[in-house]
C-alpha positions as CSV (number, residue, x, y, z in Angstrom):
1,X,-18.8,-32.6,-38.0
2,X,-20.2,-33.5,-41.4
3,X,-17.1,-31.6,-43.8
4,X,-18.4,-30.7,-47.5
5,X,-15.8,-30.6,-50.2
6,X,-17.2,-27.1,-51.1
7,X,-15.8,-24.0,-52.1
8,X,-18.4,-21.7,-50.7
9,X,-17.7,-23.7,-47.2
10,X,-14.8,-20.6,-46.4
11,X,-12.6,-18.8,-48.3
12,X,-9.5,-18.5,-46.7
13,X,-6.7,-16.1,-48.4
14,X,-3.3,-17.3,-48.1
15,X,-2.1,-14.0,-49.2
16,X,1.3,-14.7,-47.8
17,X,4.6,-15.9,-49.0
18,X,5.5,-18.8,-46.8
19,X,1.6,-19.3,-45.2
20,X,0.4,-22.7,-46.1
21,X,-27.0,-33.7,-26.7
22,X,-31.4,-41.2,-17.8
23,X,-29.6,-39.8,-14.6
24,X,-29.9,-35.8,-14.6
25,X,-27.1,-33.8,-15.8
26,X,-26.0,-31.2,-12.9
27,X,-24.2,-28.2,-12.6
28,X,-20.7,-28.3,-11.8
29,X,-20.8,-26.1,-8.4
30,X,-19.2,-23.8,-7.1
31,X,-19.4,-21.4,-10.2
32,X,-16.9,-20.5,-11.2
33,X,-17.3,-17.1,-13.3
34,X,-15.5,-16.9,-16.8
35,X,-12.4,-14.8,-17.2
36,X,-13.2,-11.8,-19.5
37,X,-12.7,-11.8,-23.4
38,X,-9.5,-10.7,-24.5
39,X,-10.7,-8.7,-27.1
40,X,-8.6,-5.0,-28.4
41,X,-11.5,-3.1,-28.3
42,X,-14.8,-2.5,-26.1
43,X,-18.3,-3.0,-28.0
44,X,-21.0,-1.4,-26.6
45,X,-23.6,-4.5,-25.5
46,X,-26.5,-2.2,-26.0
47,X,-28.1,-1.8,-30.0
48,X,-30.9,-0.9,-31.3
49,X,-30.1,-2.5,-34.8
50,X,-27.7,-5.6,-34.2
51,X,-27.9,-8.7,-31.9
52,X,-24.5,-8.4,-29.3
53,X,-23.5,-10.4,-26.8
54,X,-20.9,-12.9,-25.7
55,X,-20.1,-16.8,-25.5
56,X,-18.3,-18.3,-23.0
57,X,-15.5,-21.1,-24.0
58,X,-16.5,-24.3,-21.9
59,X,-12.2,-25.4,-22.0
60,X,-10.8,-22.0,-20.6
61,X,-14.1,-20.1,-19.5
62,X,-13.2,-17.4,-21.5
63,X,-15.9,-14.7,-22.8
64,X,-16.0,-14.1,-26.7
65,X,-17.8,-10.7,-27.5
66,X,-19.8,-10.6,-30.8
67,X,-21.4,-7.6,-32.6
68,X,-23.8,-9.5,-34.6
69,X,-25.7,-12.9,-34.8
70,X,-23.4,-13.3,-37.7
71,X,-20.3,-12.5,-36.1
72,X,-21.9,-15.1,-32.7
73,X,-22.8,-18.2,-35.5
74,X,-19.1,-17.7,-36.9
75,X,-17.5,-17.5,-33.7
76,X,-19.3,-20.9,-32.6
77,X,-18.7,-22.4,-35.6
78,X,-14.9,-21.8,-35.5
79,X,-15.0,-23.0,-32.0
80,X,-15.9,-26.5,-33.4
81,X,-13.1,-26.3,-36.4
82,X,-10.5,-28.9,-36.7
83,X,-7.1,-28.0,-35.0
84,X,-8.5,-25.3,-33.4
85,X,-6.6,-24.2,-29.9
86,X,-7.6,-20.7,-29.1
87,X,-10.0,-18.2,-30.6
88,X,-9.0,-14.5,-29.8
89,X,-12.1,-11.7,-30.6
90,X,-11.3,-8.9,-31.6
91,X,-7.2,-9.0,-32.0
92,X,-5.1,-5.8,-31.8
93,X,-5.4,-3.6,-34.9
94,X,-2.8,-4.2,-37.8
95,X,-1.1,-1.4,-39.9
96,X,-1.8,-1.3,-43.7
97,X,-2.0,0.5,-46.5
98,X,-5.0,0.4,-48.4
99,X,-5.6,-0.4,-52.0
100,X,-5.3,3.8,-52.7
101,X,-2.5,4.2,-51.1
102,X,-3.8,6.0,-47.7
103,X,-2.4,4.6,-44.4
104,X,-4.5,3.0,-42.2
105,X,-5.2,-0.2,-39.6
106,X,-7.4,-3.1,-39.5
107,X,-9.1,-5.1,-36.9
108,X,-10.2,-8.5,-37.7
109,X,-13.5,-9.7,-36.0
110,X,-11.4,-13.2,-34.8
111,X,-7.9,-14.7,-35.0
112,X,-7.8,-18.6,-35.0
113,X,-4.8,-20.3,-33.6
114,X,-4.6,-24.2,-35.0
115,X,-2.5,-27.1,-33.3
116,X,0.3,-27.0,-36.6
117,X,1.0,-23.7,-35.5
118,X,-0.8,-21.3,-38.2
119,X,-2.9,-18.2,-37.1
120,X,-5.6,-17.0,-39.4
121,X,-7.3,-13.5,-39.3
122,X,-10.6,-14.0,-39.7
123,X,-13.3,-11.2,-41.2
124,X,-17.2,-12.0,-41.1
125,X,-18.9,-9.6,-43.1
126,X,-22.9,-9.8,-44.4
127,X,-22.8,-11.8,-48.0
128,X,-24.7,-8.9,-49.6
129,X,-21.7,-6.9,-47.8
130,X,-18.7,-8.6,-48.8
131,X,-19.6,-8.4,-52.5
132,X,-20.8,-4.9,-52.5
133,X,-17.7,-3.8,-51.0
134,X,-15.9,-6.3,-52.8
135,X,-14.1,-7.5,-49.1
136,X,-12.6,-10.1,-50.5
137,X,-10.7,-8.2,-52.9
138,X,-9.6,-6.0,-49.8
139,X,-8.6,-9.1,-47.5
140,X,-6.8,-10.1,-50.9
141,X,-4.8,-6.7,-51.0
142,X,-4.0,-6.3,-47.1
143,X,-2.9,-10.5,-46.5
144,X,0.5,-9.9,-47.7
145,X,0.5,-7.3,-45.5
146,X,0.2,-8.9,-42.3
147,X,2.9,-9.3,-40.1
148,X,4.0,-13.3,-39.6
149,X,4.0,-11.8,-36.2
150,X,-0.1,-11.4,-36.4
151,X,-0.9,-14.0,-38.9
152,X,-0.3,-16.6,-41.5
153,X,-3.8,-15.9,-43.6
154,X,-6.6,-14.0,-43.6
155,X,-10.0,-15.9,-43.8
156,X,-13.8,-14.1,-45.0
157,X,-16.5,-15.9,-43.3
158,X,-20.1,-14.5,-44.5
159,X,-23.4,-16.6,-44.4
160,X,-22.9,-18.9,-46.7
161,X,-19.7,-20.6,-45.5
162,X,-21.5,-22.8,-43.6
163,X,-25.1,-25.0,-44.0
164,X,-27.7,-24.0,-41.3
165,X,-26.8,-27.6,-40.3
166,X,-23.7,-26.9,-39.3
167,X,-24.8,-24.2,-37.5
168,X,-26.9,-25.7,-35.3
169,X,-24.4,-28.4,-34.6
170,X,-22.2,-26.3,-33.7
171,X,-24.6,-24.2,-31.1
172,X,-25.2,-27.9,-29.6
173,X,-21.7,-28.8,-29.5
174,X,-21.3,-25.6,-27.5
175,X,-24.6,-26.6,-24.7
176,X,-22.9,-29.9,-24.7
177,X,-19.7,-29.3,-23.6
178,X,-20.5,-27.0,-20.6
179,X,-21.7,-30.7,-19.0
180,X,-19.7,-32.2,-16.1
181,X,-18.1,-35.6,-16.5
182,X,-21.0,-38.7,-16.5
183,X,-21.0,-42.4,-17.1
184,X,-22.6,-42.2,-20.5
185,X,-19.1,-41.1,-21.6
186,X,-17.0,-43.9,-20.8
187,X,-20.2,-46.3,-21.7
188,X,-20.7,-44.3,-25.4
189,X,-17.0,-44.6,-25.7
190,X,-17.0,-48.3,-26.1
191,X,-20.0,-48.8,-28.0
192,X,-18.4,-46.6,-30.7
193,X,-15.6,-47.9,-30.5
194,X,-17.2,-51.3,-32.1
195,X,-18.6,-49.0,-35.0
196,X,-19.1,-51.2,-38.4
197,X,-20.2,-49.1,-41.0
198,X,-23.0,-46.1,-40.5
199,X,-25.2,-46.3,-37.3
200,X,-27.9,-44.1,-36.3
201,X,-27.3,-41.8,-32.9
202,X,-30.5,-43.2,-31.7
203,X,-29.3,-47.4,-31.4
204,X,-26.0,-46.1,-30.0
205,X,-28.3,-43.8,-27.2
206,X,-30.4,-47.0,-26.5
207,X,-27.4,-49.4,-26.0
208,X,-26.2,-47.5,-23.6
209,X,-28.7,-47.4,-21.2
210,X,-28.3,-43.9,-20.5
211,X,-30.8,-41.8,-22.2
212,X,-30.4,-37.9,-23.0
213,X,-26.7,-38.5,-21.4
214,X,-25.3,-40.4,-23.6
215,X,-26.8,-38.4,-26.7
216,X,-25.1,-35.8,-25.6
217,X,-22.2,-38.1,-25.1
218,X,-22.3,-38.9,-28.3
219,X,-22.4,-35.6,-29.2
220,X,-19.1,-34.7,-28.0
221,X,-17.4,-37.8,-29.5
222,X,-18.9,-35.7,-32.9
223,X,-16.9,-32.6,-31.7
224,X,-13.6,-34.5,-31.2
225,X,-13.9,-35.9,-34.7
226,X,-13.4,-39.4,-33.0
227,X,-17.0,-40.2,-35.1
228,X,-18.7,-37.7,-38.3
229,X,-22.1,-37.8,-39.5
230,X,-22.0,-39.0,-43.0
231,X,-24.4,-36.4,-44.4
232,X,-24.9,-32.8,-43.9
233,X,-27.9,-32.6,-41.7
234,X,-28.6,-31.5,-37.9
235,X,-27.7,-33.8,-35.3
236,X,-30.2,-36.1,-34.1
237,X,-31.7,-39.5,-32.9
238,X,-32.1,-40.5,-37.1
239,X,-28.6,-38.9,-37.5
240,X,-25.9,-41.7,-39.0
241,X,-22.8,-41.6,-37.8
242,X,-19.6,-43.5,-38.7
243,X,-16.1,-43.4,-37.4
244,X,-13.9,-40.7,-38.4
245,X,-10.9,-41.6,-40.4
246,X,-8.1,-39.9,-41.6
247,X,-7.8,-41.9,-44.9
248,X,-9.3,-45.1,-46.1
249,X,-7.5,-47.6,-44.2
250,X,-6.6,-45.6,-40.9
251,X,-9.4,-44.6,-37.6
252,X,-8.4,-41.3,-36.5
């Protein structure tokens, strides 16, 4: 994924002491039905004035409810972030005390586990919302609050954290991974592997001899951060690509 050195990319809330897309792509079969979401709560799947729903993570076939389209394009999104290892919806309720004093709990819409071993609440709120209501201000109050136990930080995700482009990357990252293992992997594999520079998605697709496989192959390789696009745009045949690395002179 193309990452932006931008503030309004996500504000994340430390808030605690201590917290640092040729052959035919088939079905796997049988089906095998996904476990159910995890979440604290129930949401009703029926509205009259909000999109709801669920995704299902390709890895653990594991349902994620969403209340919202917001609350769905954050959830994918965070299911393409680096380090990621589990995405809970909906995680238990946590006591605090709000900023006049009453009592009270608060669910967070997600809770992120990452591969160093930090949890992040996560809140996604309407932009018009979260300033209104001044939500950040309240994430800043309640993050100390937390229990290590919960979290390490709490995160506000509105809108504008992400471009549309990442968005739709990450709803193809998503299609992509549901396919079965195929050739064009290993064959994609290799070609990138021989990267020099920036190449567009399309030369790679046409070495390979495989067609709409091995875009999505290449796709994937884009989700595992073993290649990045080098601008922020949606993924496609013109896309450039280079290899991902983790500083100048090292290939992740």
């Amino acid at each position: 994924m193309f990452d932006p050195q931008n503030p309004e990319f996500a504000r994340v809330i430390s808030g605690i002491a201590g917290a640092s897309d040729q052959p035919p792509i088939l079905l796997a079969s049988p089906h095998t039905p996904p476990y159910p979401s995890t979440a604290s709560r129930k949401i009703s799947l029926r509205s009259k004035g909000s999109s709801r729903g669920e995704l299902v993570i390709p890895d653990e076939l594991r349902r994620i409810l969403f209340e919202s389209s917001l609350e769905k394009g954050g959830g994918l999104w965070m299911l393409t972030y680096p380090g990621l290892v589990r995405l809970d919806d909906q995680p238990p309720a946590v006591p605090i005390v709000h900023p006049d004093g009453r009592p009270g709990w608060h669910t967070f819409d997600f809770r992120a586990h990452f591969d160093d071993g930090r949890r992040i609440g996560i809140s996604v709120k309407d932009e018009a919302h979260a300033i209104k209501n001044d939500v950040a201000g309240f994430l800043q109050h309640i993050a100390p609050q937390i229990p290590k136990s919960f979290a390490d930080g709490v995160m506000l995700y509105t809108e504008r954290s992400i471009s549309p482009a990442m968005l739709s990357n990450a709803r193809l990252i998503q299609a992509v991974r549901r396919d079965p293992p195929h050739p064009a992997d290993a064959v994609v594999g290799a070609i990138v592997a021989t990267i020099q520079g920036q190449v567009r998605i399309g030369a790679i697709v046409a070495d390979s001899g495989h067609g709409a496989a091995a875009f999505r192959a290449v796709v994937r390789l884009i989700a595992k951060r073993v290649i990045r696009l080098t601008a922020d745009e949606r993924i496609g045949y013109a896309t450039r690509v280079t290899l991902a690395r983790r500083n100048d002179g090292e290939v992740a």
